[in-house]
N, C-alpha and C positions, 0 to 999 in steps of 0.2 A: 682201885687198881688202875695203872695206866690204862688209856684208851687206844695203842696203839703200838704197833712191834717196831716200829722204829725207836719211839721215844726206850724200851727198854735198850736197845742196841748204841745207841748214843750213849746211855748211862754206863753201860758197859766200857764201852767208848773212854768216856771218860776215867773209868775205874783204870786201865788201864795206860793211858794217858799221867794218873797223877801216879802209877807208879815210876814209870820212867824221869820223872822227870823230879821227882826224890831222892832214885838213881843217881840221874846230876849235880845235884844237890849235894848227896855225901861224898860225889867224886871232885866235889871244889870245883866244877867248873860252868863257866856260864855257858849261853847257848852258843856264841860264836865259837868257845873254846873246842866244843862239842859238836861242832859242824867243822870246822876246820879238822880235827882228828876222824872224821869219818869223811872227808871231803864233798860235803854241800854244800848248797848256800843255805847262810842265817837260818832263811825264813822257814829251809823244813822244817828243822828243831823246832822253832814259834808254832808252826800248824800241828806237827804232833803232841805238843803238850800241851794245846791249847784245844784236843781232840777235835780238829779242824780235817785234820786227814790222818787217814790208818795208816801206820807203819805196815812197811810188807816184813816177812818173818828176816828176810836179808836186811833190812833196816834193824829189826833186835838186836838180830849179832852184832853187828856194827855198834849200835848203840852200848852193849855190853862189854866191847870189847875195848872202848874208846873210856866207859868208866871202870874199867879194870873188873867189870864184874863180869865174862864168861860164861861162870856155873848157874847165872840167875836167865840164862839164853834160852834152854829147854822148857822152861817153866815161862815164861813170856810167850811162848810162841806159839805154844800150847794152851795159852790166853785167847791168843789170836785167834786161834782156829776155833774155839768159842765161841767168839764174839762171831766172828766170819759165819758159823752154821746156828746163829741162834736164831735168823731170821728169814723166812723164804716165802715169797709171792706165789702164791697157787700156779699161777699162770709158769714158772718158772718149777714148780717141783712138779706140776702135770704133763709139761709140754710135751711131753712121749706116751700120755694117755694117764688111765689111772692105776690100769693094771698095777707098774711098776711104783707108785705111792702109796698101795698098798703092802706090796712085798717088803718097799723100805724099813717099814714099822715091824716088820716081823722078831727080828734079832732083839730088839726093847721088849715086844711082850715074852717073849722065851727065857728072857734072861731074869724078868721081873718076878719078885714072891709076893708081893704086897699092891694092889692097884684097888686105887681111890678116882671115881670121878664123879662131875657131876654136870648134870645138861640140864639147860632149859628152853633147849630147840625139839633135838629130837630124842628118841631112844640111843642109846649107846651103843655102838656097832658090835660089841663082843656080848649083846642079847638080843641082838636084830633077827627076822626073820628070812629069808631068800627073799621074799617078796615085797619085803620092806626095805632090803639093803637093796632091789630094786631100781625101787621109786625113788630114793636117795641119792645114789649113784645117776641113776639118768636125769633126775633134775639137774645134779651139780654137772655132767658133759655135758647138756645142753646150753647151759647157762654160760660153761669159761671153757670147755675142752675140744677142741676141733677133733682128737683121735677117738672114735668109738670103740672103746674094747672094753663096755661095761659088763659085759656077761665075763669076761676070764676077771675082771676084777670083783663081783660078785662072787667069783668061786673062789681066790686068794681070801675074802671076805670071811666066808663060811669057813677054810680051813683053818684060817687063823684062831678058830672059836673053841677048835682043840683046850686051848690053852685052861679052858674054865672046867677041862676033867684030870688034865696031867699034873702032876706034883701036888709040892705041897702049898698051892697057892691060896691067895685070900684076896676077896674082890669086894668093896663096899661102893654100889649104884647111890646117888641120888639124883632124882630128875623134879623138876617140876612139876606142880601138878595139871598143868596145861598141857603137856608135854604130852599126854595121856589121848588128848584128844587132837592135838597137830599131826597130821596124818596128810603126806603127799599122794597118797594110793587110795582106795577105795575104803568102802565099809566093811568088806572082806577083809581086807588087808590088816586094814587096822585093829579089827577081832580078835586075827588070828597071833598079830603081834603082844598084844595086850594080855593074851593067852600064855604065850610064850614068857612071858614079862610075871604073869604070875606063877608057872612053872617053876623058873630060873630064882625067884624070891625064895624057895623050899628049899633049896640047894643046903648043904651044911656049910658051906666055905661062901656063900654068897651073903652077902645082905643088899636087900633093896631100900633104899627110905625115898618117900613123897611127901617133897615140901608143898602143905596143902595152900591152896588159893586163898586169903586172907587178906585182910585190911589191917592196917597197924603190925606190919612187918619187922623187924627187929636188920633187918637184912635184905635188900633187893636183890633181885637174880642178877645175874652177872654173867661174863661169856663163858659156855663150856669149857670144862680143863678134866685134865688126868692127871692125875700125882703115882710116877713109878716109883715104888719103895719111898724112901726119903733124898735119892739123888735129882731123879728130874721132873721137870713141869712140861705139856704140851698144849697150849694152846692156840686154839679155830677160831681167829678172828675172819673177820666178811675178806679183807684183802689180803691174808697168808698164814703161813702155821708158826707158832713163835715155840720154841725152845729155849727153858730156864733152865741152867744147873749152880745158878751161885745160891749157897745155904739160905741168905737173909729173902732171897726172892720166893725158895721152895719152901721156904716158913710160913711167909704170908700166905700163900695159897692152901696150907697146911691149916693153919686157923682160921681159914676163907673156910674152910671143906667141915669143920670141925662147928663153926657157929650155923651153919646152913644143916649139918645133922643133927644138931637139937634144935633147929624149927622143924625138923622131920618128922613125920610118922613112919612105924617099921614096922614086920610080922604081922597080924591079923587086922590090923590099923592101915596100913598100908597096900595091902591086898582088898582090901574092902574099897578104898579109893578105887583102884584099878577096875575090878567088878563093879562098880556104879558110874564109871566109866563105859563098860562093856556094855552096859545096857542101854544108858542113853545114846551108844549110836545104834542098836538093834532098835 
């Protein structure tokens, strides 16, 4: 998988890019012809099909309107705005604290029947503890957020968790098996999470799987992600939260989720992890 939210945004970038300019194409005209009817110069045309620069959504129209195609303007633009939110710098979706990056995510879990993730940092935030969403929260304001408001984002945290009793939903965990004993808080802390962790595995709509520590791996850990139903992807890279919704990108991470659950252990296999975990920190 890329190593970075920009290169997916480029890609994207360009996905749109060679559509416009296929556009052009069926419309017989070359770029000048196609600058001169929307009045620029040459070179815009060159940068944006050369995904050198993003068209603003008033350059689509323009651009649709000059290859006689209009009806293909809403659906461009609506591209855009895709590409434009698929990629956000922490520093930029924090900067008014965490509270509200928490609340952001709310409307995708509520709307969600079907959630796939998988960590091999830390425990999953929708089977965290109070005390572990914590220690998490306050390493990450420490670390990039100047506003303190981790206790009201601790509690958006915890409400959110609702979601793992209402409907008819279905949640499949996989974490690392390191993940077990990465622990930002204490030996308390991490007990009691661990606890919690084997709790939430009993559940009938839950599954936990723990891909165990091993040599000759079929598959290396890779960065945390969610898969909502089969529409979107979220991923927690170190420098921002990247957002997938094109099918071929949500596949890959779909058989990323899929070859990492059969190196899983699960039910009484996976719970046994956990508890010989619990013990070597007692």
């Amino acid at each position: 998988m890329p190593a970075s939210g920009s290169s997916h945004v480029q890609a994207a970038r360009r996905v749109l890019a060679d559509r416009l300019r296929e556009m052009r194409q069926d419309a017989g005209l070359d770029g000048k012809q196609l600058a001169a009817l929307c009045g620029w110069h040459p070179s815009k045309v060159s940068r944006i099909c050369g995904a050198r620069t993003s068209p603003s959504a008033d350059d689509l129209r323009a651009w649709c309107r000059a290859c006689g195609r209009e009806d293909q303007a809403a659906d461009l633009v609506a591209s855009l705005r895709t590409v434009e939110g698929m990629w956000v710098e922490w520093r930029r979706m924090e900067r008014a604290g965490l509270r509200r990056a928490q609340e952001a995510v709310l409307p995708l879990f509520e709307r969600t029947h079907r959630f796939r993730a998988y960590s091999s940092w830390l425990v999953p935030g929708l089977l965290q503890t109070r005390r572990y969403t914590e220690d998490v929260l306050r390493a990450v304001q420490l670390r990039r957020v100047p506003v303190d408001d981790v206790a009201a984002a601790v509690a958006v945290r915890m409400e959110r968790q609702r979601v793992l009793r209402e409907g008819q939903r279905r949640f499949a965990f996989l974490l690392e098996e390191s993940v077990l004993l990465n622990g930002l808080g204490d030996a308390d802390t991490q007990t009691e999470q661990l606890e919690q962790l084997l709790t939430a595995s009993t559940l009938p709509n839950v599954s936990v799987g723990i891909v165990p520590a091993r040599l000759h791996r079929t598959r290396m850990p890779v960065e945390g992600f969610w898969i909502f139903d089969t529409t979107q992807v979220n991923v927690e890279l170190v420098s921002g939260h990247l957002t997938l919704t094109q099918p071929g990108e949500v596949a890959m991470y779909a058989d990323t989720f899929t070859t990492l659950a059969g190196m899983a252990v699960h039910g009484s296999k996976a719970r046994a992890l956990i508890t010989a975990a619990m013990t070597s920190i007692g």
